[in-house]
BAFIKOL-484295 format. One line per field, with one value per residue: residue in three letters; x, y, z of N, C-alpha, C, O, CB in turn. Coordinates in steps of 0.2 Angstrom, whole numbers. Glycine has a CB too. Layout:
BAFIKOL-484295
type: c(ALA,...)
n.c1: c(X,...)
n.c2: c(Y,...)
n.c3: c(Z,...)
ca.c1: c(X,...)
ca.c2: c(Y,...)
ca.c3: c(Z,...)
c.c1: c(X,...)
c.c2: c(Y,...)
c.c3: c(Z,...)
o.c1: c(X,...)
o.c2: c(Y,...)
o.c3: c(Z,...)
cb.c1: c(X,...)
cb.c2: c(Y,...)
cb.c3: c(Z,...)
END
This chain:
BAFIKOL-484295
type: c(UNK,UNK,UNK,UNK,UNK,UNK,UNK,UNK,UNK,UNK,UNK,UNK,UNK,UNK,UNK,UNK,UNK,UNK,UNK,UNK,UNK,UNK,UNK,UNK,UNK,UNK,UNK,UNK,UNK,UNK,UNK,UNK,UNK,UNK,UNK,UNK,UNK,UNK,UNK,UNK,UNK,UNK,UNK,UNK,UNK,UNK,UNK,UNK,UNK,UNK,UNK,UNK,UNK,UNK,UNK,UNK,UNK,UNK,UNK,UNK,UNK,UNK,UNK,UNK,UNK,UNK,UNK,UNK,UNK,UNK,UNK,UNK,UNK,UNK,UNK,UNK,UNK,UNK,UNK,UNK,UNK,UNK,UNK,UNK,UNK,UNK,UNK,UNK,UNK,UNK,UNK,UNK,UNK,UNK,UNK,UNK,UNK,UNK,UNK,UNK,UNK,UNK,UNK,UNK,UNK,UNK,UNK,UNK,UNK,UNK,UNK,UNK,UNK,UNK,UNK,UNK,UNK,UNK,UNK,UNK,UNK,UNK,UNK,UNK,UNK,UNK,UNK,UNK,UNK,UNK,UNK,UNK,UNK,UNK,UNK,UNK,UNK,UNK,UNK,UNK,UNK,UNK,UNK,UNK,UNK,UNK,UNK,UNK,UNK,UNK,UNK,UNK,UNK,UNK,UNK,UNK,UNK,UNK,UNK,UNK,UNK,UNK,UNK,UNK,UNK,UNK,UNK,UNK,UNK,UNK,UNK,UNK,UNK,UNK,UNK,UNK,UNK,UNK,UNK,UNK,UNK,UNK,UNK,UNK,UNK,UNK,UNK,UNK,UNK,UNK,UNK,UNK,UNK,UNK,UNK,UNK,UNK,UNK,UNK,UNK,UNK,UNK,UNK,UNK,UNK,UNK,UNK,UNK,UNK,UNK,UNK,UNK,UNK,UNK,UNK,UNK,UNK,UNK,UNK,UNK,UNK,UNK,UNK,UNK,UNK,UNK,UNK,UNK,UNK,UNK,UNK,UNK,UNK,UNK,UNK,UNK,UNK,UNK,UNK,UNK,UNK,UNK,UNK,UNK,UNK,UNK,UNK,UNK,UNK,UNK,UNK,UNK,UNK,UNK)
n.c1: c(-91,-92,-81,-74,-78,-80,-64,-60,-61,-62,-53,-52,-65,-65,-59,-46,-35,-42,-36,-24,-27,-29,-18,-9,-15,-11,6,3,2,14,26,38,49,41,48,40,26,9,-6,-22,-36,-32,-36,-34,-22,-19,-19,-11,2,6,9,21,35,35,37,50,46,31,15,3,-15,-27,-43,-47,-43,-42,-43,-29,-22,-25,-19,-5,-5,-1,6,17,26,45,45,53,50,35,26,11,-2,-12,-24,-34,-40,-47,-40,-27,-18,-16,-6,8,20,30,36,30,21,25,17,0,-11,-30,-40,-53,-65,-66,-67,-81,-86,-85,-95,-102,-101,-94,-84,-79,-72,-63,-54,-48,-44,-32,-24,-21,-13,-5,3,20,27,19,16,4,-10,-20,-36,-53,-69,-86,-100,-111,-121,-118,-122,-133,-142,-134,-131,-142,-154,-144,-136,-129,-120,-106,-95,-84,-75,-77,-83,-98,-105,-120,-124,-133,-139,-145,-150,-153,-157,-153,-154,-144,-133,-131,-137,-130,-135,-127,-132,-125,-124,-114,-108,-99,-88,-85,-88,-86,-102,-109,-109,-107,-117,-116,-121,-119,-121,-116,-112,-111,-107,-109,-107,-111,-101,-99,-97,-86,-76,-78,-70,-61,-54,-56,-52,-36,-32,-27,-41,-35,-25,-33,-35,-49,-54,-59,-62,-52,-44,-38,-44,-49,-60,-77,-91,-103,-100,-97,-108,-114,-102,-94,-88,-76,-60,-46,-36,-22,-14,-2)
n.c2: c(-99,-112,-122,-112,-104,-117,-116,-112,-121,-133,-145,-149,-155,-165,-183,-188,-197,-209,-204,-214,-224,-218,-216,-230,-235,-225,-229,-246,-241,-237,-239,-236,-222,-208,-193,-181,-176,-171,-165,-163,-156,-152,-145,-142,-146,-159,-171,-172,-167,-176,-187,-183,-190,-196,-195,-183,-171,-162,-154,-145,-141,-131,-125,-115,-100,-97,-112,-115,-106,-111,-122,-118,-113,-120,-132,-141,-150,-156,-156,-151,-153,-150,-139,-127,-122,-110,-115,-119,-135,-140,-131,-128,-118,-126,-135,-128,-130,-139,-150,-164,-174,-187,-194,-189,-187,-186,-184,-191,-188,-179,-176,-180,-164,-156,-146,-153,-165,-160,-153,-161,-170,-160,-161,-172,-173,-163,-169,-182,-175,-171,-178,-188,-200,-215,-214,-209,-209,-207,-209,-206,-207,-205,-219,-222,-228,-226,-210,-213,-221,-221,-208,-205,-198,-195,-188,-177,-172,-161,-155,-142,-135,-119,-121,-130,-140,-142,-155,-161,-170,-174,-183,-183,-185,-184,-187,-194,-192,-194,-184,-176,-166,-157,-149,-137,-132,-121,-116,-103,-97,-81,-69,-72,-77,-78,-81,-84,-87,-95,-103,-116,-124,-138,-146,-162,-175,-190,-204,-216,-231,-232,-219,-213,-224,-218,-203,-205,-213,-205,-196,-200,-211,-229,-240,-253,-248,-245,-246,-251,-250,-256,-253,-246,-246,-261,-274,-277,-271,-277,-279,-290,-292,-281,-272,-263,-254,-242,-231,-227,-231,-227,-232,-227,-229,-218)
n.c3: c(-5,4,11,16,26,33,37,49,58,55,54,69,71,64,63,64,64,56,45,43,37,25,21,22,11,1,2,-1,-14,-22,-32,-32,-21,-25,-33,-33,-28,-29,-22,-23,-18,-5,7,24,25,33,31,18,25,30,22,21,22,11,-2,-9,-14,-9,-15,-8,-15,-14,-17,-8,0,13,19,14,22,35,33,31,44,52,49,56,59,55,39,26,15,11,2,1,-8,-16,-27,-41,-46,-57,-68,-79,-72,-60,-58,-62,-54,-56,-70,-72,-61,-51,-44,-41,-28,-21,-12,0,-2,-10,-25,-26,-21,-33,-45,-58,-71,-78,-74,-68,-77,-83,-72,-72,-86,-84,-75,-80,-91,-80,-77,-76,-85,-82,-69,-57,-52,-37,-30,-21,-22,-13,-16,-26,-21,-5,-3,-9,3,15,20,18,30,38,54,65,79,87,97,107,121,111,100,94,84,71,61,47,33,15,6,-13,-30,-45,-64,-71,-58,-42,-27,-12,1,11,25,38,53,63,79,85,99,104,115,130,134,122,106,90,77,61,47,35,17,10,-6,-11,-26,-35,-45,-56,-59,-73,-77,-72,-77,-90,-92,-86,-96,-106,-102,-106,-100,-99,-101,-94,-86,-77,-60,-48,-30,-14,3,7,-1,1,-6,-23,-31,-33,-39,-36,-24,-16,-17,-6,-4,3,-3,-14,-23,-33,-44,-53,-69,-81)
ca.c1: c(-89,-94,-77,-69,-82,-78,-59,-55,-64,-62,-48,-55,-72,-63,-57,-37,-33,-45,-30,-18,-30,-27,-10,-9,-16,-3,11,5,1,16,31,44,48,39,52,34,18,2,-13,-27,-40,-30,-40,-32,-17,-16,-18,-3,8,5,13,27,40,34,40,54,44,23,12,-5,-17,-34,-48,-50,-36,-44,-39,-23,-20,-24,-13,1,-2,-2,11,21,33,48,46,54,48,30,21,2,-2,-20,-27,-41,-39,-48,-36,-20,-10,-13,1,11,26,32,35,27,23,25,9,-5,-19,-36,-43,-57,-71,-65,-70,-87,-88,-86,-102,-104,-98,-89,-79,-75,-67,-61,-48,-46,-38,-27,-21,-17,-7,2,8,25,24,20,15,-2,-16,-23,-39,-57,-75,-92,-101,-118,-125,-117,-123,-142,-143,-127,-132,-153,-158,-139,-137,-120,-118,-101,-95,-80,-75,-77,-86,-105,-107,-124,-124,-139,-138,-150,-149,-158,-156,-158,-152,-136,-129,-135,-133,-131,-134,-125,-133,-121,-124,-109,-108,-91,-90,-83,-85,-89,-108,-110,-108,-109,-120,-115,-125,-116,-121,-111,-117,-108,-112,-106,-110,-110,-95,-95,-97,-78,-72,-77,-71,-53,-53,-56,-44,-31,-30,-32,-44,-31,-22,-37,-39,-53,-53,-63,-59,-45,-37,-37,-46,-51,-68,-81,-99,-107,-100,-98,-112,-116,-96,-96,-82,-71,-52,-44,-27,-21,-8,-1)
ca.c2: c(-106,-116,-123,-105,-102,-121,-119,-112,-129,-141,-151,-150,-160,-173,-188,-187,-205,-211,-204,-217,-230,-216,-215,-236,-234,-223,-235,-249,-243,-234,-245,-233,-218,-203,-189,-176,-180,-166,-167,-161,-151,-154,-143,-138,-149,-162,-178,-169,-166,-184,-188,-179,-193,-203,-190,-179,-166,-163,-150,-147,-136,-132,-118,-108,-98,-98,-118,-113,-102,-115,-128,-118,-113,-127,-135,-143,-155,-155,-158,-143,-155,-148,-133,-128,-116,-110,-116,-123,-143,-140,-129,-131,-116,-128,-139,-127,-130,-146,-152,-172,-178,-194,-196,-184,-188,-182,-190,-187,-188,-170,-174,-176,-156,-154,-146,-158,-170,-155,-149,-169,-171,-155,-160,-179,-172,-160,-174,-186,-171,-167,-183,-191,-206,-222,-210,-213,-205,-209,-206,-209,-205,-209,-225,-217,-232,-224,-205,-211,-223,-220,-201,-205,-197,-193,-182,-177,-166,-161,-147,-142,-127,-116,-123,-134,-142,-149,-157,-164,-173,-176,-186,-182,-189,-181,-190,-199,-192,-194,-178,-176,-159,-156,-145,-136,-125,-119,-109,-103,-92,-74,-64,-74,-82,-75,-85,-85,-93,-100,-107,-119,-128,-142,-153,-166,-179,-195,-206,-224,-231,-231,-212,-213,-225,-214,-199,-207,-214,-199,-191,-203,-216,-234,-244,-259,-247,-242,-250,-249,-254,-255,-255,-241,-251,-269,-278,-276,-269,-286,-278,-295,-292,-275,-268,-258,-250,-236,-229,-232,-230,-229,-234,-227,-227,-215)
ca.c3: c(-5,12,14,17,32,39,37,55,65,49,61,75,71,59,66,59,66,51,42,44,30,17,22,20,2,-5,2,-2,-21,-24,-36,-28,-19,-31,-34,-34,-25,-28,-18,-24,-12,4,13,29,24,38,25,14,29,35,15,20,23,7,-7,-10,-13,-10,-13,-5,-17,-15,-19,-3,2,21,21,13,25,40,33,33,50,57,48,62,57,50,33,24,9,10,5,2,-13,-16,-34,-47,-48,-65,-72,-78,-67,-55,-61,-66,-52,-60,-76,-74,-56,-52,-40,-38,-29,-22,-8,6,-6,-11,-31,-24,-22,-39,-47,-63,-74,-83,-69,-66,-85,-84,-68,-74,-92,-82,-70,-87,-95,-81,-72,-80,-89,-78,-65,-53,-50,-34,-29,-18,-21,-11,-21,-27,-16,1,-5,-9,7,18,21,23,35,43,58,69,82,89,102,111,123,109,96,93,76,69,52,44,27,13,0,-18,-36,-51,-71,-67,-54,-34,-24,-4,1,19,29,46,60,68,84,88,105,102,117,136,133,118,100,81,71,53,43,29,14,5,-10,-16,-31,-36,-54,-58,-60,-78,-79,-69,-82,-97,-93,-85,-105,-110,-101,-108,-95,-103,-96,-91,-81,-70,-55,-42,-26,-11,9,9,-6,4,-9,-28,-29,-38,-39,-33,-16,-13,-19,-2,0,6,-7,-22,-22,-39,-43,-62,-72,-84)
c.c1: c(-89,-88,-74,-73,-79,-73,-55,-58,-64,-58,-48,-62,-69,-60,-49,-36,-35,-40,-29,-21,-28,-20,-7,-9,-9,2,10,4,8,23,38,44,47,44,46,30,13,-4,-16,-32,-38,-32,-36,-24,-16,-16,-10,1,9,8,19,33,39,35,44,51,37,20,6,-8,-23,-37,-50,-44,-36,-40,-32,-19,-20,-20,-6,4,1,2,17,28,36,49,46,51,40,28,14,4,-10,-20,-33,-39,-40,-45,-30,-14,-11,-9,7,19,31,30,30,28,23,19,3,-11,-24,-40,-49,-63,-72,-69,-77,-91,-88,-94,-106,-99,-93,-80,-74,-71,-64,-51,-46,-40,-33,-22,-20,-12,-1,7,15,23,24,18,8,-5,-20,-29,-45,-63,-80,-96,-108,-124,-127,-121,-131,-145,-139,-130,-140,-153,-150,-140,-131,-122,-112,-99,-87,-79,-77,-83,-92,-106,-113,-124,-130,-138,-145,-153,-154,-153,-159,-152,-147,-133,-134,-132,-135,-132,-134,-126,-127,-121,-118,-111,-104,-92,-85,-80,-89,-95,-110,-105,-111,-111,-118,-117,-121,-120,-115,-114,-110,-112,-106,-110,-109,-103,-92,-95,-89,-74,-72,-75,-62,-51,-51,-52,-35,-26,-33,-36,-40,-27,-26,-38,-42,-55,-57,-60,-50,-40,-35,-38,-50,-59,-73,-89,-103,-106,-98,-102,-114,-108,-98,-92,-78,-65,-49,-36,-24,-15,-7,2)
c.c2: c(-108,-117,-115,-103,-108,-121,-117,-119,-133,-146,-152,-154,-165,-176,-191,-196,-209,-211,-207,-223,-227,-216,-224,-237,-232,-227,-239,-249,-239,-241,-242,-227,-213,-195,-182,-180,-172,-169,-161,-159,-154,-151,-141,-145,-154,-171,-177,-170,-173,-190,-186,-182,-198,-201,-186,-173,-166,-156,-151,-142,-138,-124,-113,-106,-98,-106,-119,-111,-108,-120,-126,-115,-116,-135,-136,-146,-154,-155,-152,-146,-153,-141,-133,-122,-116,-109,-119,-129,-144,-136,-129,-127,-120,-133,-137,-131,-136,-149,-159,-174,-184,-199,-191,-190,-181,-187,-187,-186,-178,-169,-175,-171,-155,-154,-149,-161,-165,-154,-158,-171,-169,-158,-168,-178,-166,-165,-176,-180,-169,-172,-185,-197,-211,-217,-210,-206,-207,-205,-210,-206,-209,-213,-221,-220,-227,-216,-207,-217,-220,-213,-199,-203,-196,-186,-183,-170,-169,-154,-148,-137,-123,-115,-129,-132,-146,-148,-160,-165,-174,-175,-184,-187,-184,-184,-194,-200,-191,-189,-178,-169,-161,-149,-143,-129,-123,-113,-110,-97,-86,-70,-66,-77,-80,-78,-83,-89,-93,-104,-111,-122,-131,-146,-155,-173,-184,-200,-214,-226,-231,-225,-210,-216,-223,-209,-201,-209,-208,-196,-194,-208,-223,-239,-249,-254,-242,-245,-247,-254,-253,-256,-251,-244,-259,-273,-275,-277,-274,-280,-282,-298,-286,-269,-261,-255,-244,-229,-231,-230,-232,-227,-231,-224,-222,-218)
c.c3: c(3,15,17,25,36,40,45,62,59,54,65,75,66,63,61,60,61,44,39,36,26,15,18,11,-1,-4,-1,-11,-26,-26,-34,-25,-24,-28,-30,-32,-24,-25,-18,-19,-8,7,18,32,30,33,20,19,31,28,16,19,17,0,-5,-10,-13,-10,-15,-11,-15,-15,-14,-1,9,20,21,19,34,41,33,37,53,56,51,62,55,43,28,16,5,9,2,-3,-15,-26,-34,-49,-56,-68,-71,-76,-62,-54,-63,-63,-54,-65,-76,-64,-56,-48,-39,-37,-26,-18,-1,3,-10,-22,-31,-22,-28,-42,-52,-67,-79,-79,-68,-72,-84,-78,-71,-79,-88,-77,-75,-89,-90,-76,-78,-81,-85,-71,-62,-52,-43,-31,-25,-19,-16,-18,-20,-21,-8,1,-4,-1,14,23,22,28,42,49,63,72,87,94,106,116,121,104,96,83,74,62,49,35,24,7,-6,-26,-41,-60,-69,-62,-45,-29,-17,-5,10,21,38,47,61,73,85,92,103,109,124,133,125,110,94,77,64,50,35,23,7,2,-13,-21,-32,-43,-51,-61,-68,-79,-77,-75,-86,-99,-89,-93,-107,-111,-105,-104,-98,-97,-91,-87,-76,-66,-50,-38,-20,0,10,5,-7,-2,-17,-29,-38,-35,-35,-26,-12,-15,-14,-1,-1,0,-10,-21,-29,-41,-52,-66,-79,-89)
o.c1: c(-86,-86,-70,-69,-77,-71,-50,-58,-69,-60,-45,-64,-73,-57,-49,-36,-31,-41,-31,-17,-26,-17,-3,-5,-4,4,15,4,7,24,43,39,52,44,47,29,14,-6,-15,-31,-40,-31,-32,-22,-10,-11,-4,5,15,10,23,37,41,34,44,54,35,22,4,-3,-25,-33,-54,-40,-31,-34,-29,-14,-15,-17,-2,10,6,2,23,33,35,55,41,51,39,28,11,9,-14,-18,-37,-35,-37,-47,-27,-8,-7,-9,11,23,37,24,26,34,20,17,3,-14,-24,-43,-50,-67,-76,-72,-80,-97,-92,-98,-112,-93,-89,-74,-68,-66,-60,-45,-40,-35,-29,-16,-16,-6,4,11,15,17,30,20,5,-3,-23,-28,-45,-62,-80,-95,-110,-129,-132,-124,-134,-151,-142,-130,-143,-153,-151,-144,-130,-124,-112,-101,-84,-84,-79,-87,-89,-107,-113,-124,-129,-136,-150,-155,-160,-148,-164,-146,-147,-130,-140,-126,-140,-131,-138,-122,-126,-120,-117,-113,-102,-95,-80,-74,-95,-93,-115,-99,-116,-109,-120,-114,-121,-126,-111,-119,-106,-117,-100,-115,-106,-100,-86,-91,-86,-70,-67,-77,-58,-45,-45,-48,-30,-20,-39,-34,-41,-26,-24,-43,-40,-57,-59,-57,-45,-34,-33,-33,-54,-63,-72,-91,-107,-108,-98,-101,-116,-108,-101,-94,-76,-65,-51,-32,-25,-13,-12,4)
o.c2: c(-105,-114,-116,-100,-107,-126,-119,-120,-136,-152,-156,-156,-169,-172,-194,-199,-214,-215,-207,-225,-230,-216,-225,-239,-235,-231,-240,-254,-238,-246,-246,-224,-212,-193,-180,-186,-168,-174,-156,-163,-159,-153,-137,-146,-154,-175,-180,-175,-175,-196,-188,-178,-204,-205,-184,-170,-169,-152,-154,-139,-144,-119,-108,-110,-100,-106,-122,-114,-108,-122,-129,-114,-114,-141,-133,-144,-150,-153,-148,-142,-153,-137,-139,-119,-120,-105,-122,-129,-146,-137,-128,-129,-118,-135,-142,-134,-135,-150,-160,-175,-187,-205,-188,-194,-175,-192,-181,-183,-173,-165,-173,-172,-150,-158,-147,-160,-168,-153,-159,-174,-172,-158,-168,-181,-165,-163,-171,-181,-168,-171,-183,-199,-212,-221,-210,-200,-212,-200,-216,-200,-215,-210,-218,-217,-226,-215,-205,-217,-218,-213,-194,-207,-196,-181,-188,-165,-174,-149,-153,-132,-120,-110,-134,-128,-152,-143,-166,-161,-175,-171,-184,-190,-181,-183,-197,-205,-188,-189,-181,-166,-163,-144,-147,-124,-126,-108,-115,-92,-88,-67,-64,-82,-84,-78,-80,-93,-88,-109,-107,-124,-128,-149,-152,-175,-183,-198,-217,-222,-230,-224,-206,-212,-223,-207,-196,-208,-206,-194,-190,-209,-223,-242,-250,-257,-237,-249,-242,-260,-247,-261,-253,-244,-263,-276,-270,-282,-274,-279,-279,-302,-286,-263,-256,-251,-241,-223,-236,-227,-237,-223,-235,-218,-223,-214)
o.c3: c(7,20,22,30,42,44,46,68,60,56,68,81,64,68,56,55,60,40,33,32,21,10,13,7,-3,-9,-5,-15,-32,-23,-34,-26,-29,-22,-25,-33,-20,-26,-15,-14,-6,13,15,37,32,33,20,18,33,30,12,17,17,-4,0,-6,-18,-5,-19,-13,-14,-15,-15,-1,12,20,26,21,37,46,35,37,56,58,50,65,51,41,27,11,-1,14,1,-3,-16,-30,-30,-54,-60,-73,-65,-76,-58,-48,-64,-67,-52,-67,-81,-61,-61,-49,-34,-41,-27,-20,0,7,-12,-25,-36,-21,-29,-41,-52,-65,-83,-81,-67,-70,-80,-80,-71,-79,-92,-76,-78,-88,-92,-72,-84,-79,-84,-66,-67,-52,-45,-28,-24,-18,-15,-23,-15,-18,-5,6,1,0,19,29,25,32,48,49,66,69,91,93,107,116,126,103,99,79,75,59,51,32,27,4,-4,-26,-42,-60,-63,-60,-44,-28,-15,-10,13,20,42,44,56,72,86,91,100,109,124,129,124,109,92,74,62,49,31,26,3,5,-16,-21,-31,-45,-46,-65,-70,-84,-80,-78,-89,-104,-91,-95,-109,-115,-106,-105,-99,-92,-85,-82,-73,-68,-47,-40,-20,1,12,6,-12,-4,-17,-28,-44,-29,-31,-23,-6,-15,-16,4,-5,0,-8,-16,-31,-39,-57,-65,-83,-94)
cb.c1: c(-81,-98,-74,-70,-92,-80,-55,-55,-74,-57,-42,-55,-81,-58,-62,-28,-36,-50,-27,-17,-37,-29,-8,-14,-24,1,13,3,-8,16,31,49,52,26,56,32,19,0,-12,-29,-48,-24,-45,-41,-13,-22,-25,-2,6,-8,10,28,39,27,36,57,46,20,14,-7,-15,-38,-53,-55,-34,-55,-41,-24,-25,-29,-14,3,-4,-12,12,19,33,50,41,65,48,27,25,-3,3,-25,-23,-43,-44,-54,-38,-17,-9,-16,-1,10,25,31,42,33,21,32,11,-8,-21,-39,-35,-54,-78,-51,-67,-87,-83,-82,-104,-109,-104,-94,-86,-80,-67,-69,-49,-53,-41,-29,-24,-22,-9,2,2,31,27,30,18,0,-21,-19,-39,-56,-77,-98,-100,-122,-119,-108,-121,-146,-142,-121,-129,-158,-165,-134,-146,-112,-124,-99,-104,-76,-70,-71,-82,-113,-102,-131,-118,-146,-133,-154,-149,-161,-159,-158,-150,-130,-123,-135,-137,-125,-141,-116,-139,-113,-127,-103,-110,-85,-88,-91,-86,-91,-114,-110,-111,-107,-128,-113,-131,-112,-128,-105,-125,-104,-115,-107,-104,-116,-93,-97,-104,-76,-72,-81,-77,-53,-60,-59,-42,-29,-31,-26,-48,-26,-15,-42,-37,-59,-48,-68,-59,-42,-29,-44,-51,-46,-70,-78,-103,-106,-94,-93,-117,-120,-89,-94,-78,-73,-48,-50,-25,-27,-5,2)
cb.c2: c(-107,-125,-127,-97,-101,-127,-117,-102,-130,-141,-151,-144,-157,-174,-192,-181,-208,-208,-204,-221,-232,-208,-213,-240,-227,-215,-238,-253,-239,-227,-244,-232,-218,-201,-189,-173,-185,-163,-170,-164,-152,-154,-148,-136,-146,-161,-176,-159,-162,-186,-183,-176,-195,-205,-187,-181,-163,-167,-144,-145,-134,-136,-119,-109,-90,-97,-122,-108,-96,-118,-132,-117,-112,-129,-133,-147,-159,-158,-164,-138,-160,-151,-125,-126,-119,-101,-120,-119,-149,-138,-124,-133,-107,-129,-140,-119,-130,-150,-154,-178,-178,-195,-198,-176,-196,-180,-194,-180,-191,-166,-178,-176,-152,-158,-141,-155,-175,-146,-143,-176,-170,-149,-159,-184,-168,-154,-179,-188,-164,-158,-192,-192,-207,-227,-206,-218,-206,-212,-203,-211,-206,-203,-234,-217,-241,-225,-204,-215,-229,-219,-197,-213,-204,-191,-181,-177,-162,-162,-146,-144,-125,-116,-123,-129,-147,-150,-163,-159,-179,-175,-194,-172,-198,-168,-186,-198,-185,-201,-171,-179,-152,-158,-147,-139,-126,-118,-108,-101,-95,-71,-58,-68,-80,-69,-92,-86,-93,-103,-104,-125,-127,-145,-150,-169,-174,-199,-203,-226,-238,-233,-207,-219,-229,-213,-196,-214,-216,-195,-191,-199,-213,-239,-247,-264,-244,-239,-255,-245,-254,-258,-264,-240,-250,-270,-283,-280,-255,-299,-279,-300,-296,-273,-272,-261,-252,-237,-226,-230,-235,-225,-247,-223,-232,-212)
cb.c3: c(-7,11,10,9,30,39,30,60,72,39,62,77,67,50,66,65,73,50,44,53,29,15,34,23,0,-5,6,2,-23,-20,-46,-32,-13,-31,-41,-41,-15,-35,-11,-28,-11,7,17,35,23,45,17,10,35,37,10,24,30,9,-10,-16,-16,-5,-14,6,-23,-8,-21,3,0,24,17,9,24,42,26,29,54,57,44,64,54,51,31,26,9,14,4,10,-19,-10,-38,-55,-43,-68,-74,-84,-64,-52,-66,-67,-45,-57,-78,-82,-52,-48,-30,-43,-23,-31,-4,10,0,-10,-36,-23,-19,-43,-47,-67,-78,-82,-60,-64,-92,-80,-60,-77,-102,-78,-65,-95,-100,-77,-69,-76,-96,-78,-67,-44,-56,-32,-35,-12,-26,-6,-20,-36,-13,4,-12,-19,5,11,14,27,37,39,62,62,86,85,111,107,124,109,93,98,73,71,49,45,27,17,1,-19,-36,-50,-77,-70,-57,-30,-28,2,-5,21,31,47,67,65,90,81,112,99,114,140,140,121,101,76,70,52,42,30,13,8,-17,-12,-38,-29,-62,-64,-56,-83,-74,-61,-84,-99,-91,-79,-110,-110,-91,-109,-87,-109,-100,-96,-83,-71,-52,-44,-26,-14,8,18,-2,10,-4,-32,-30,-32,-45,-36,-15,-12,-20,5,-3,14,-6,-32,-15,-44,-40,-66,-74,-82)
END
């Protein structure tokens, strides 16, 4: 798994401050303060933490135990309401700690890692069965638009005292779904002039927006209480004007 190799410099090359818009979203979509808040692939928990003051209780899960493990280094703050626990978003021990939450999401384009349309039902009916009743789903994907244009011919390099990041992206398509495959280098210094190379790959995939609604059905979420939205939430996502956005934001009730 890629992520387990990038999880000791993942917070150190994201731009946290970007944050603050995912952070806006859940406030302004939430009907009251949620007793329970799960968050799905938190990665190296700085999103979850940043949650902390906005539920009663939250926990971070994701599939690498290395991320795990950085998020609950580097767990700073006060908030004795958070902790981190290493799970499978597609299956249901990762649910187990609570009967019915009141919010889970899944944010950062993390259901984008998922490796097919299996693995994406798969966590959608474990979210329906294990929220409480009236209880949110909140979530964001890259729009297949931003995937097959967006990611053309991308290229990022980052470095600091310790560490040099390059990333190269590069976009393909195959039946329904439109695939990035992210290339990254890393050098991380070790011992005086002397570095590690790393080589990553990450592929993510994205669908057409009906392939999201049919499989949120499926799961047991009714069409009318799915909304999608665009602009970190801002405005309700219309086709005939945001055809180029960059990502979907989906708001859904239980």
């Amino acid at each position: 798994m890629g992520f387990s190799k990038l999880a000791q410099v993942y917070s150190r090359f994201n731009d946290e401050s970007a944050y603050f818009d995912w952070i806006t979203f859940v406030e302004q979509s939430l009907d009251k303060r949620p007793y329970t808040l799960l968050d799905l692939a938190c990665g190296t928990g700085v999103l979850t933490e940043m949650m902390g003051a906005l539920a009663d209780e939250i926990i971070g899960i994701d599939l690498s135990p290395e991320m795990i493990f950085q998020a609950q280094e580097t767990l700073v703050h006060p908030y004795s309401n958070v902790s981190f626990r290493v799970a499978d978003m597609t299956q249901s021990s990762a649910y187990q700690w609570v009967e019915g939450y009141d919010v889970i999401t899944c944010f950062l384009d993390s259901l984008c890692f998922l490796e097919d349309e299996t693995q994406l039902s798969q966590t959608f009916h474990q979210v329906y069965q294990h929220l409480s009743e009236r209880g949110q789903f909140l979530f964001d994907v890259w729009t297949p638009y931003h995937i097959r244009y967006g990611f053309n011919g991308f290229e990022y390099f980052d470095y600091d005292e310790s560490t040099a990041l390059l990333w190269e992206s590069y976009p393909t398509e195959a039946l329904e779904e439109i695939v990035v495959e992210h290339d990254l280098t890393l050098f991380i210094q070790k011992n005086g002039n002397l570095y590690e190379r790393t080589n990553i790959t990450l592929v993510e995939r994205s669908y057409p927006l009906e392939v999201y609604m049919h499989h949120l059905t499926e799961a047991g979420f009714a069409q009318d209480d799915i909304q999608v939205y665009v602009n970190h939430g801002r405005e309700i996502y219309d086709p005939s004007r945001h055809h180029e956005t960059p990502r979907w934001f989906f708001r859904c009730y239980k």
